[in-house]
C-alpha positions as CSV (number, residue, x, y, z in Angstrom):
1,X,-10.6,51.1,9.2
2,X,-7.1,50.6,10.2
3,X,-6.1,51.1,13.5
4,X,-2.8,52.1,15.1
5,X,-1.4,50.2,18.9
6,X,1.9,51.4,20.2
7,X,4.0,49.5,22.3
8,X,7.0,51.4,24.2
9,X,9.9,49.7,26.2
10,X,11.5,52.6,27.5
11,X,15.3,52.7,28.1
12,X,18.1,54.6,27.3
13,X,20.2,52.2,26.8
14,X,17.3,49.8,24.1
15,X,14.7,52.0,23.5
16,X,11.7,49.9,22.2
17,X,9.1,51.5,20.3
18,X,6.5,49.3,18.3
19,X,3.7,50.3,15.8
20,X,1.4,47.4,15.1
21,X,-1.1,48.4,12.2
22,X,-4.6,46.1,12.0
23,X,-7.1,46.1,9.8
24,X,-9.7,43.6,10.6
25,X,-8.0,40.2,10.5
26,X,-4.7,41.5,9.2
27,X,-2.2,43.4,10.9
28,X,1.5,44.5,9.6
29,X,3.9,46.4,11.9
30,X,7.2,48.2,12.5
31,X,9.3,47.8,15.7
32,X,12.3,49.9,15.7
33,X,14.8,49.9,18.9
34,X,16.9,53.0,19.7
35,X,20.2,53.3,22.1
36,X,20.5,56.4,23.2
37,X,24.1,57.1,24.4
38,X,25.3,60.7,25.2
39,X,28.1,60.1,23.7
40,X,27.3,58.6,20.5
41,X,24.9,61.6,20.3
42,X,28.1,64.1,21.1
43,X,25.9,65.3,23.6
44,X,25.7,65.8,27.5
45,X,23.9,62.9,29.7
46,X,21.1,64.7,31.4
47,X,18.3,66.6,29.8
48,X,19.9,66.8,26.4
49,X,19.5,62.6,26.0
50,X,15.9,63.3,27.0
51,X,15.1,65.9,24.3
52,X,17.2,63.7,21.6
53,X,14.2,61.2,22.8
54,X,11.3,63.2,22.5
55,X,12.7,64.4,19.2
56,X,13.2,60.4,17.7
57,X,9.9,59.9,19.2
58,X,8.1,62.9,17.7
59,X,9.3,62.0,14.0
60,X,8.5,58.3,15.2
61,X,4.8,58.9,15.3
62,X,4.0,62.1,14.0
63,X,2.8,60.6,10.6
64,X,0.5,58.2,12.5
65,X,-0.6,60.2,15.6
66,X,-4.5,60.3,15.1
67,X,-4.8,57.0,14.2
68,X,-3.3,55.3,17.2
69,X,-5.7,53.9,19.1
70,X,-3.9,52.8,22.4
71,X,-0.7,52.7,24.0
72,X,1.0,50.2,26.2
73,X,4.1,51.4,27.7
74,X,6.3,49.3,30.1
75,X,6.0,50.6,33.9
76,X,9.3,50.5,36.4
77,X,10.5,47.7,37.5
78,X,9.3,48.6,41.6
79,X,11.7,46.8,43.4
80,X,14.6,47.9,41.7
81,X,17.3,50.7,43.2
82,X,19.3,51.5,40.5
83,X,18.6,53.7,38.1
84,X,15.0,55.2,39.9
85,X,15.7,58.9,39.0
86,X,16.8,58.8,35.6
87,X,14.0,56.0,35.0
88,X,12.0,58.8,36.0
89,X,12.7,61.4,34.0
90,X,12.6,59.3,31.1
91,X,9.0,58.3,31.7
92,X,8.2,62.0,32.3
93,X,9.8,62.9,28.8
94,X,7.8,59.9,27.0
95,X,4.1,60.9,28.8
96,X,4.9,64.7,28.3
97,X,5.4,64.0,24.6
98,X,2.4,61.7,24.1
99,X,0.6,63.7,25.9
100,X,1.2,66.5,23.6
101,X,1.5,64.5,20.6
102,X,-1.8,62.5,20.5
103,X,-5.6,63.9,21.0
104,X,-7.9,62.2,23.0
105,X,-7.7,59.5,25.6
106,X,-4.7,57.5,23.6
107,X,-2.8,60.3,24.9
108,X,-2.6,58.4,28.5
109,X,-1.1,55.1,27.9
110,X,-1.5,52.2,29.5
111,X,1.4,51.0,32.3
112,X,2.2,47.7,32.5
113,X,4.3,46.1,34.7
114,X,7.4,44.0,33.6
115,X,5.9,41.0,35.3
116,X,2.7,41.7,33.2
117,X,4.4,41.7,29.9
118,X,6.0,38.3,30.5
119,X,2.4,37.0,32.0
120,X,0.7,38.0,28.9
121,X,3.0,36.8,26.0
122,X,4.8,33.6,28.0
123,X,2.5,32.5,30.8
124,X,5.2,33.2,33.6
125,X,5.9,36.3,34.7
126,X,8.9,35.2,35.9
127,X,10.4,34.8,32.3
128,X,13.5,35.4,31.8
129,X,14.7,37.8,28.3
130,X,15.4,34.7,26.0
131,X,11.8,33.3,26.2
132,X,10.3,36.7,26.0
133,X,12.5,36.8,22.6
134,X,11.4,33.5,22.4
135,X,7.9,33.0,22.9
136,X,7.5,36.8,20.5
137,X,8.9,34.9,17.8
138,X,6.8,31.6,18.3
139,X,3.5,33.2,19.1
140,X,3.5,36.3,16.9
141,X,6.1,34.8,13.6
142,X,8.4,37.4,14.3
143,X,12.4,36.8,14.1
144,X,13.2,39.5,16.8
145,X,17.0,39.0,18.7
146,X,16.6,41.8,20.7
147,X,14.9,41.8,24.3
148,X,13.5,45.4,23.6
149,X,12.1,44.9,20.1
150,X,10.2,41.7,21.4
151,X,8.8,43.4,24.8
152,X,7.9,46.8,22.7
153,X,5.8,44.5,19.8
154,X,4.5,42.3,23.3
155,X,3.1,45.7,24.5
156,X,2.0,46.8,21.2
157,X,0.0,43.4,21.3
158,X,-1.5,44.0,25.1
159,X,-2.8,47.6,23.4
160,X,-4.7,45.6,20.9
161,X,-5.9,43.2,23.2
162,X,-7.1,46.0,25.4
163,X,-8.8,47.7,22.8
164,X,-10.4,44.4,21.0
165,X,-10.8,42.3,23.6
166,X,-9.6,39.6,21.8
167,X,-7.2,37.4,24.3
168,X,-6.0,33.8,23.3
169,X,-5.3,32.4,26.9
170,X,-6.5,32.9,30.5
171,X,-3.4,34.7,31.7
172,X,-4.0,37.1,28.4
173,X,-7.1,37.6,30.5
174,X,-6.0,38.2,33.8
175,X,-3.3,40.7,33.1
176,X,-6.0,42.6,31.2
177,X,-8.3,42.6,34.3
178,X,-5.0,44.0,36.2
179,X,-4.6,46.8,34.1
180,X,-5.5,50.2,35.0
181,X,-6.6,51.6,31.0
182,X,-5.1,54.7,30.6
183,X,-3.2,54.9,33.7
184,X,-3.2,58.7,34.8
185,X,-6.2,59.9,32.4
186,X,-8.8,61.6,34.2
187,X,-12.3,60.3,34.6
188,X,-14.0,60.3,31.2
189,X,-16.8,62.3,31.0
């Protein structure tokens, strides 16, 4: 049975999105990464740029929405000051959608921190964006160049890891014991 994990690093300006396909010991996958600029778009900043996500998003995973089994999504950076609002929204308009768009608990992704990204796939989560590009490529035999792709297919890798259990290194481990699985799903019953 082939199972779907998403990984999302949400931006507006590198919009990650990551679709990692395994079946038993092989896996193939698709990482797209979207700018979405207002004007490029012809349309007005604000709530317009949101719905042009959803949209993209929508016709992103559509096809594949009852086979994905989890979803990692990149929380807010917490210490940052720019950008908090419109970060905001855009994580409302990404849960919203998968909320709507996938049944059961997949629905609720899983947050994880920046720090926990670069924990899981470097060993530091200190790293900086050229050995997240980095270590994607050498861990994973990918030949990503952009920071978004690599943390998107990172988090579509901690959404496997979550739902196998299958972690190569201790910090793999301890960033899984961190998480919170399916971050604002209620209690199962």
């Amino acid at each position: 049975m082939v199972k779907l994990y998403v990984g999302i690093d949400q931006s507006r300006g590198g919009f990650g999105l990551s679709k990692l396909y395994v079946d038993g010991a092989r896996s193939c996958d698709s990482t797209i990464v979207r700018k979405f600029d207002a004007k490029q778009l012809k349309v007005t900043p604000g709530v317009d740029v949101l719905k042009a996500i959803e949209y993209w998003l929508t016709i992103s995973l559509r096809d594949d929405r009852l086979g994905i089994a989890h979803v990692a999504m990149e929380g807010y950076s917490y210490g940052s000051s720019n950008g908090r609002e419109k970060a905001g929204e855009l994580g409302y308009a990404v849960k919203g959608l998968l909320h709507d768009l996938i049944p059961g608990r997949a629905r609720y992704p899983t947050i994880v921190t920046p720090n926990q990204v670069k924990l899981f796939t470097t060993g530091s989560g200190s790293a900086d964006k050229k050995k997240m590009v980095k270590a994607v490529n050498e861990r994973w035999g990918r030949a990503f160049t952009n920071d978004n792709a690599a943390d998107a297919y990172a988090l579509a890798r901690i959404a496997e890891a979550i739902d196998t259990g299958n972690t190569n290194y201790p910090y793999e481990k301890s960033v899984l014991q961190e998480l919170k699985l399916h971050t604002e799903a209620p209690p199962a019953a």
